[in-house]
C-alpha positions as CSV (number, residue, x, y, z in Angstrom):
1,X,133.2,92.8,29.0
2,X,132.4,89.0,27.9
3,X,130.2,87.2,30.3
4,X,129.3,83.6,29.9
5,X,126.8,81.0,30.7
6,X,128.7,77.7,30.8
7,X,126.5,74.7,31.2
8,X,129.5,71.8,32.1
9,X,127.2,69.2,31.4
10,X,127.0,69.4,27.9
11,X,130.3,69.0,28.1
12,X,129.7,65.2,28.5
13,X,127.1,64.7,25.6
14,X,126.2,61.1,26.1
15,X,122.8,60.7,23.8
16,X,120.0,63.1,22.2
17,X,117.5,62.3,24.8
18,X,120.2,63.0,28.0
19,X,120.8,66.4,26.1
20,X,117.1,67.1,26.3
21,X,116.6,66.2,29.5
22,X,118.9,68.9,30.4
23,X,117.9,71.7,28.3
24,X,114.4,71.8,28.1
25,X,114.3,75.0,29.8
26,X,115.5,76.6,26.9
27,X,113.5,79.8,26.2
28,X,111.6,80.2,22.8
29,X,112.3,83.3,20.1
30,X,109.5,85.3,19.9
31,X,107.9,88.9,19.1
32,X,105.7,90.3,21.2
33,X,104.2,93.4,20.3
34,X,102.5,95.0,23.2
35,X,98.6,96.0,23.2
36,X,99.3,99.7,23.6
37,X,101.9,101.5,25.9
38,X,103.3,99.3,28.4
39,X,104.3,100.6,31.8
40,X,105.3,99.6,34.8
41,X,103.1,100.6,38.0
42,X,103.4,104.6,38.7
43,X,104.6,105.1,35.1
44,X,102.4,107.5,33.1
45,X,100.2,105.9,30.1
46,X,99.3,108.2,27.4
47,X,96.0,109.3,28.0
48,X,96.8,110.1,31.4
49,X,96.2,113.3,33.1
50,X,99.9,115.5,33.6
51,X,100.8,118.5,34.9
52,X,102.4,121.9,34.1
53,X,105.5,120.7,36.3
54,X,105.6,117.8,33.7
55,X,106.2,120.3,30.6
56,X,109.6,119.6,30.5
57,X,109.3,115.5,31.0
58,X,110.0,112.2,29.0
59,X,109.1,109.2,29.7
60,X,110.0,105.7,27.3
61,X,107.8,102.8,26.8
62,X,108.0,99.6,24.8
63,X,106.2,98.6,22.0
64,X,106.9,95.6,20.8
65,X,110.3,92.7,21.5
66,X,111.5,90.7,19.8
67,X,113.8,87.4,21.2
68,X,116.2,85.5,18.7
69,X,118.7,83.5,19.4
70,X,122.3,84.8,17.4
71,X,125.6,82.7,17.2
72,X,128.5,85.6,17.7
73,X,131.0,82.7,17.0
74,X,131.2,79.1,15.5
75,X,133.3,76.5,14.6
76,X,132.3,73.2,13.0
77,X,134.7,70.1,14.1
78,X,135.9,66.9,13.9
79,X,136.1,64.1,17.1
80,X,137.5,61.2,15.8
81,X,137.3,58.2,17.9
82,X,141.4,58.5,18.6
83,X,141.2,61.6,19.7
84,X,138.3,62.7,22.5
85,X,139.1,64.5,25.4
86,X,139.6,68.0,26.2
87,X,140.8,70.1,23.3
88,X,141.1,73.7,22.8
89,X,139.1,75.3,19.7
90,X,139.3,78.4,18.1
91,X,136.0,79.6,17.3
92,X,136.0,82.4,14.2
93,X,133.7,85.3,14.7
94,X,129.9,85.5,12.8
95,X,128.4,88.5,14.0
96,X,128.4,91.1,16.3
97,X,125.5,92.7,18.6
98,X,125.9,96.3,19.5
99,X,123.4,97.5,22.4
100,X,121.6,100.7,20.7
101,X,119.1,103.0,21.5
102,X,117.8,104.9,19.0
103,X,121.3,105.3,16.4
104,X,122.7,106.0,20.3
105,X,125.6,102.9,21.0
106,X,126.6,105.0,23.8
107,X,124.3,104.2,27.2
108,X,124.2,106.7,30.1
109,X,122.0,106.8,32.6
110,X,119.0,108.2,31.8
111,X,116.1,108.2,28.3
112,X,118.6,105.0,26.4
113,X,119.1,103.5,30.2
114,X,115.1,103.3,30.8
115,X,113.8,102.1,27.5
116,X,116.5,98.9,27.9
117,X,115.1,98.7,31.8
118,X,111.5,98.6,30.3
119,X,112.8,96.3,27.4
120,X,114.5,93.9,30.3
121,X,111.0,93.7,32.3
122,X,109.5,92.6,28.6
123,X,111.5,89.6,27.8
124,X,111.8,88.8,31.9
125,X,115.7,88.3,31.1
126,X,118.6,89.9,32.3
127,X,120.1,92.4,29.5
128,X,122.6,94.3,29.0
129,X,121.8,97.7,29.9
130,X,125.4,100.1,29.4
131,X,127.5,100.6,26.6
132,X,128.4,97.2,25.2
133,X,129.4,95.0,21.9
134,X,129.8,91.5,21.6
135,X,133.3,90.4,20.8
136,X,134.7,90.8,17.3
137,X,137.7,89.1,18.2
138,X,138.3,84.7,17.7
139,X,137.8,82.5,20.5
140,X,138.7,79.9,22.3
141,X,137.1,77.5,24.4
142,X,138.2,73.9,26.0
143,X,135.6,71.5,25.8
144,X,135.4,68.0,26.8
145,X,134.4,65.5,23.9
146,X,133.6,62.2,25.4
147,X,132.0,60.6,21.9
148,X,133.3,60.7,18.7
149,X,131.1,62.8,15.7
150,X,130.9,66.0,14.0
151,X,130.3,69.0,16.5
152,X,129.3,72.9,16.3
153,X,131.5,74.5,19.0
154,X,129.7,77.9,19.2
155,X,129.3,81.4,21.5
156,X,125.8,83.0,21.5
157,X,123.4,85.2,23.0
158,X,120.0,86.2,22.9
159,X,119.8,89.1,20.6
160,X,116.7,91.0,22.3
161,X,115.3,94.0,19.4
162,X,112.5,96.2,19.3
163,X,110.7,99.5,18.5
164,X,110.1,102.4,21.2
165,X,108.3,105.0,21.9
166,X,108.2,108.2,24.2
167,X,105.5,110.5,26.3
168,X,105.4,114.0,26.9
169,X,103.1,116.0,28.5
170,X,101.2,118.2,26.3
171,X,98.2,120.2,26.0
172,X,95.2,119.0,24.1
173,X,92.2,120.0,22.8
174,X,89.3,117.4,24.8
175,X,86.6,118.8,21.8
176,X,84.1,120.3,23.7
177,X,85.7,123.8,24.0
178,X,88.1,123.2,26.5
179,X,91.7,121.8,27.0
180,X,93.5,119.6,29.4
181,X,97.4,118.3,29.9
182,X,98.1,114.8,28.8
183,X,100.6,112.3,28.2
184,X,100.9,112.1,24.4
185,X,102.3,109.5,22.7
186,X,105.2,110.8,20.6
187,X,107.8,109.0,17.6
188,X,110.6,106.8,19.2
189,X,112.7,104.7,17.4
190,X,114.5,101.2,17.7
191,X,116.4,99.3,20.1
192,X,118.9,96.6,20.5
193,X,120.4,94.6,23.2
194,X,121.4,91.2,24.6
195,X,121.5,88.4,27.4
196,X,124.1,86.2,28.6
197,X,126.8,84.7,26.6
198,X,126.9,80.7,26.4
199,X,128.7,78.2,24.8
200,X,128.8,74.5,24.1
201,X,128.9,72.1,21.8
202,X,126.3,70.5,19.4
203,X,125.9,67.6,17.2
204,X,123.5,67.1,14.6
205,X,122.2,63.8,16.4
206,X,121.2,65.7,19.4
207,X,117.2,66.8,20.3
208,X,117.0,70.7,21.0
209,X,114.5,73.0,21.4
210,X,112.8,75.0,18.9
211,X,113.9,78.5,19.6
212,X,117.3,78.0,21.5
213,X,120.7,78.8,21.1
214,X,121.9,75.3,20.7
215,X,119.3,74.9,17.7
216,X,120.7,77.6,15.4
217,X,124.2,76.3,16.3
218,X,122.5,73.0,14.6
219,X,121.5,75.2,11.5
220,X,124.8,77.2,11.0
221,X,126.5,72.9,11.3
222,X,124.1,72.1,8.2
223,X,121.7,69.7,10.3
224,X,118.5,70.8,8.6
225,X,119.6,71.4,5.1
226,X,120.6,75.3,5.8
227,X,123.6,76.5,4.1
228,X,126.6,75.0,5.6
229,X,128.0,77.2,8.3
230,X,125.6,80.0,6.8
231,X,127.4,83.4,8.0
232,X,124.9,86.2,9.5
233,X,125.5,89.7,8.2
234,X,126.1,92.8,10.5
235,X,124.1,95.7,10.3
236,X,126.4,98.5,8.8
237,X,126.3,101.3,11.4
238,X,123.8,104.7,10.9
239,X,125.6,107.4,9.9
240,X,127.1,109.6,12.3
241,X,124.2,112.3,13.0
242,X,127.1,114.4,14.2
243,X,128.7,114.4,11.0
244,X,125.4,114.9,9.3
245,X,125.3,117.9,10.8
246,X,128.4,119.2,10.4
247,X,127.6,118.7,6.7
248,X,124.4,120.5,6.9
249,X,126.6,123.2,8.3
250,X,129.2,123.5,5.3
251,X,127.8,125.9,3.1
252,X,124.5,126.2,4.7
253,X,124.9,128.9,7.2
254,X,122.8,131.9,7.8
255,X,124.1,135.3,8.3
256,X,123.9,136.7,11.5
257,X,120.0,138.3,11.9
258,X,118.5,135.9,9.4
259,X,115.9,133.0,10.2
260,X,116.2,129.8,8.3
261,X,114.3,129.7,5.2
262,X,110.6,127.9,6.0
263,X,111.0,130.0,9.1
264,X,108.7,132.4,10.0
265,X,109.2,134.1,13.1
266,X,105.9,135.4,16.0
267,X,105.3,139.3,16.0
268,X,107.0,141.0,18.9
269,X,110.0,139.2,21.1
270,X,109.7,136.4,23.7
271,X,111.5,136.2,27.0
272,X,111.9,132.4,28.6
273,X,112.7,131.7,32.0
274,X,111.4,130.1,35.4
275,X,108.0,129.7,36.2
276,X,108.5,132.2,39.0
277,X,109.4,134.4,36.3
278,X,113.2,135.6,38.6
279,X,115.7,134.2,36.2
280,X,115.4,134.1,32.6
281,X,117.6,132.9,29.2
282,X,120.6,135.3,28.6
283,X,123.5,135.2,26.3
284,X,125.7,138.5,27.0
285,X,129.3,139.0,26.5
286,X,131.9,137.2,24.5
287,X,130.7,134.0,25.3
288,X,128.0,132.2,23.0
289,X,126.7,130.0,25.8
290,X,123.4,131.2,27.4
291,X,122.3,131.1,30.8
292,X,120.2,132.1,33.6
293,X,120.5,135.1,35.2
294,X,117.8,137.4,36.7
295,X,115.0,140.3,35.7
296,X,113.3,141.5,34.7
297,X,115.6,144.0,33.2
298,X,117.3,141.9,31.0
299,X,119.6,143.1,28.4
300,X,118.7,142.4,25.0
301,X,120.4,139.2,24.6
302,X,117.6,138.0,27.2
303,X,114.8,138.0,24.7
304,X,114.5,135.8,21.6
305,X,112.4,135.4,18.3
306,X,110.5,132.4,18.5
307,X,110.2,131.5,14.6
308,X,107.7,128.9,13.7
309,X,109.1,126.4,11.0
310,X,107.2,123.0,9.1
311,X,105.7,120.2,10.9
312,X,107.6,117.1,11.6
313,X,106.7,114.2,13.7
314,X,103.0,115.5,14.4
315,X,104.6,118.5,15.7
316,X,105.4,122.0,14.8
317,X,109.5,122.9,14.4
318,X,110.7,125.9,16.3
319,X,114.0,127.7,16.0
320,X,115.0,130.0,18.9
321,X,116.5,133.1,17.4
322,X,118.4,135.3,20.0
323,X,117.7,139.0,19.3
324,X,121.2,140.4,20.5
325,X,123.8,137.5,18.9
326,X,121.3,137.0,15.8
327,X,122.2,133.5,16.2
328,X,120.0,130.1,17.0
329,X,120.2,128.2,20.1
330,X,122.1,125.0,19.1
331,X,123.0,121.8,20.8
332,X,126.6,121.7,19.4
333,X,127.8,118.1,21.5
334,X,126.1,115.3,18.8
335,X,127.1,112.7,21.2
336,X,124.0,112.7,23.1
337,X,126.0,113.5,26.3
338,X,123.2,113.9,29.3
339,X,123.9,117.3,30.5
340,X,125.7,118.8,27.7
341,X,125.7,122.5,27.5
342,X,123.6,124.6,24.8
343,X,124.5,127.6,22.4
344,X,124.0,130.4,20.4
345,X,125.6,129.5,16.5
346,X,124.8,130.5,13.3
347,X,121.3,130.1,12.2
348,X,121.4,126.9,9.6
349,X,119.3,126.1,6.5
350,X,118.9,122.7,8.2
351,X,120.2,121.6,11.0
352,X,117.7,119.3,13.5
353,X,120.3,120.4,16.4
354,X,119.0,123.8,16.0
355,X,114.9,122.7,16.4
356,X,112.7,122.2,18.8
357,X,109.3,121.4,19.6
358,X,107.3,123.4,22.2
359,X,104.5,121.6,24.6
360,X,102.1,123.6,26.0
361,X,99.8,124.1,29.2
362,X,96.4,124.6,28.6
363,X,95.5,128.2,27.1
364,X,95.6,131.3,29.3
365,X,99.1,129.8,30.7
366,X,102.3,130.4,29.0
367,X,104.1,127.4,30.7
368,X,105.7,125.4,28.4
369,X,108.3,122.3,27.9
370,X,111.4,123.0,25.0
371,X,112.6,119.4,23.3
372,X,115.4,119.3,21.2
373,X,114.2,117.8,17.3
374,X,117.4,115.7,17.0
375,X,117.6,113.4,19.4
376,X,114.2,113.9,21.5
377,X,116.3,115.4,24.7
378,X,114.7,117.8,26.9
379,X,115.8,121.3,27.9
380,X,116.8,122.1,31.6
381,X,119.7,122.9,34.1
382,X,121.4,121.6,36.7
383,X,120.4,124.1,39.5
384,X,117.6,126.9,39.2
385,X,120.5,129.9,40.3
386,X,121.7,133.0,38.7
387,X,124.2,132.0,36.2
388,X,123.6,128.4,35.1
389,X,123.5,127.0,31.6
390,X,121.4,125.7,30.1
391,X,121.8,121.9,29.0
392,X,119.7,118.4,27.5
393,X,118.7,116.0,29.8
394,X,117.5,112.7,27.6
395,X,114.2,112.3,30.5
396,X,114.1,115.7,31.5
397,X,114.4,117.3,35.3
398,X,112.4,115.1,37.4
399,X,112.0,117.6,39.8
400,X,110.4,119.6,36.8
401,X,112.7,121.9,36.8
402,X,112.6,121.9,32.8
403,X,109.1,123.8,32.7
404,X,109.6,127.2,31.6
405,X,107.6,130.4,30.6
406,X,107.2,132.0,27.2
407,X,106.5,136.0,27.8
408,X,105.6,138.0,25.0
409,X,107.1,141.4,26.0
């Protein structure tokens, strides 16, 4: 959807010093890069005391945004003084803005939805905050050309970019012999969105400010010596991650039993379930989902090898090898659907949709939070009841339903 910000007036450009008059709001581009975490009030800051309920939590902050004003379409024309008026113009395409999250351009409600919230509060500007692309398609406006002179009939936005980053609750060692659960700062990654669509129409004659929309429409027209009707580049998109895995895949499977090479796996088996240690992890049957389901007899596809891998992100890589199918727990959906289901598949050589990173409470508990390496997502379920899968959530339960116990059995 297309939404504009029509300001009639300038439709009736009369002198440089009128147009000022009436723009002068304009907002200037900027970066800001935030002293530290920023948070709204009740949001955790790292630093900040957590607890075991919290294991399975995510929370995003913003680190720095960035504001620039982007002309999605343009068109350079001619008034002569025969021919003012209202005319139609067709406006050709210069660039497109893509809201993203991460390499995520698909935004549900939840990790993606917050960190553009967060990003929104920055900039104190509405933003787009859902699934959205600015059109790649020519357009056409009507504008009202009371003067002859050259014009730049243009579209644009405020393209509003920025890095991100993410808090989980972890344990950590205070240096004096004993531990505590924090909020740790851990890696993020980049986002993109924008504001309102405007249009209008600029000469080269007309005072703007420094920083607006209407300004870089003067540099794309040539006022200021740019290259005339200078056209901006669009990023080329990431790679699809699930492709990349389904390359990893292709010739990179491990037989059933084996543990991925850099893999070394605990002594003994593990069993992970509730903290109120009633229902458990089990794969059983034909199926290769796994799920919940009660003790603490479990069969043997209740209990898992939990193989310790190299470090990545400040963090050491785990892969979760179930001792009945052989197989690794997986997050096969590479869409970054919230609430998409996990399973058992074939242990790969690499594959980032196979590991995770475990947080910890402090020592003598075995609570614990599971976070999926590929896209940050945290493990939980929909209800705690015999029988349900297990799935990623990009924030986590917020009940803390995603805290979990590791049993050595």
């Amino acid at each position: 959807m297309r939404f504009r910000q029509v300001h009639p007036v300038l439709s009736r450009l009369t002198t440089g010093a009128a147009s000022l008059a009436l723009i002068a709001t304009s907002a200037l581009a900027g970066v800001t890069a935030l002293a530290g975490p920023a948070a709204a009030a009740g949001d955790p800051r790292a630093g900040e005391a957590c607890t075991s309920a919290d294991l399975g939590k995510r929370h995003p902050f913003i680190k720095s945004v960035k504001v620039e004003p982007t002309i999605t379409h343009f068109k350079g024309y001619f008034v002569t003084a025969g021919s003012t008026g209202s005319q139609s113009v067709k406006l050709s395409t210069q660039t497109q803005v893509t809201v993203e999250v991460g390499t995520s351009t698909t935004i549900t409600v939840g990790f993606a939805f917050e960190v553009l919230t967060k990003a929104e509060t920055a900039v104190n500007r509405t933003v787009k905050k859902t699934t959205a692309t600015t059109s790649a398609e020519e357009q056409t406006i009507t504008w009202n050309f009371t003067q002859p002179g050259y014009y730049g009939l243009y579209q644009g936005t405020r393209k509003v970019t920025g890095e991100y980053g993410s808090l989980n609750c972890d344990r950590v060692d205070r240096g004096d012999g004993t531990y505590a659960t924090q909020w740790t700062e851990r890696p993020g990654g980049r986002y993109t969105t924008f504001s309102t669509i405007e249009e209008g129409a600029i000469r080269c004659e007309d005072q703007v400010p420094a920083g607006s929309i209407m300004k870089k429409a003067q540099e794309i027209l040539g006022c200021e010596g740019t290259a005339a009707k200078e056209r901006a580049t669009g990023k080329a998109p990431a790679p699809d991650s699930a492709h990349k895995g389904q390359e990893a895949s292709v010739n990179g499977e491990r037989g059933a039993g084996s543990v991925p090479p850099g893999f070394t796996c605990l002594p003994g088996k593990y069993r992970i379930g509730t903290p109120d240690r009633k229902l458990f992890w089990v794969t059983y049957g034909a199926g290769d989902y796994f799920r919940l389901r009660p003790g603490p007899r479990l069969p043997e596809g209740g209990t898992w090898s939990m193989c310790e891998g190299p470090q990545s992100n400040g963090k050491t890589e785990y892969a979760l090898v179930n001792s009945y199918k052989g197989r690794c727990a997986t997050m096969t959906d590479h869409s970054g659907s919230e609430g998409a289901q996990f399973r058992m598949d074939p242990c790969r050589t690499a594959d980032d949709y196979q590991r995770f990173y475990l947080y910890r409470d402090v020592p003598g508990s075995d609570l614990i939070g599971l976070q999926l390496k590929a896209n940050g997502y945290m493990v939980g379920q929909e209800r705690v009841v015999d029988d349900t899968a297990m799935r990623q959530y990009s924030q986590g339960k917020a009940d803390g339903t995603g805290t979990y116990v590791l049993e050595k059995i």
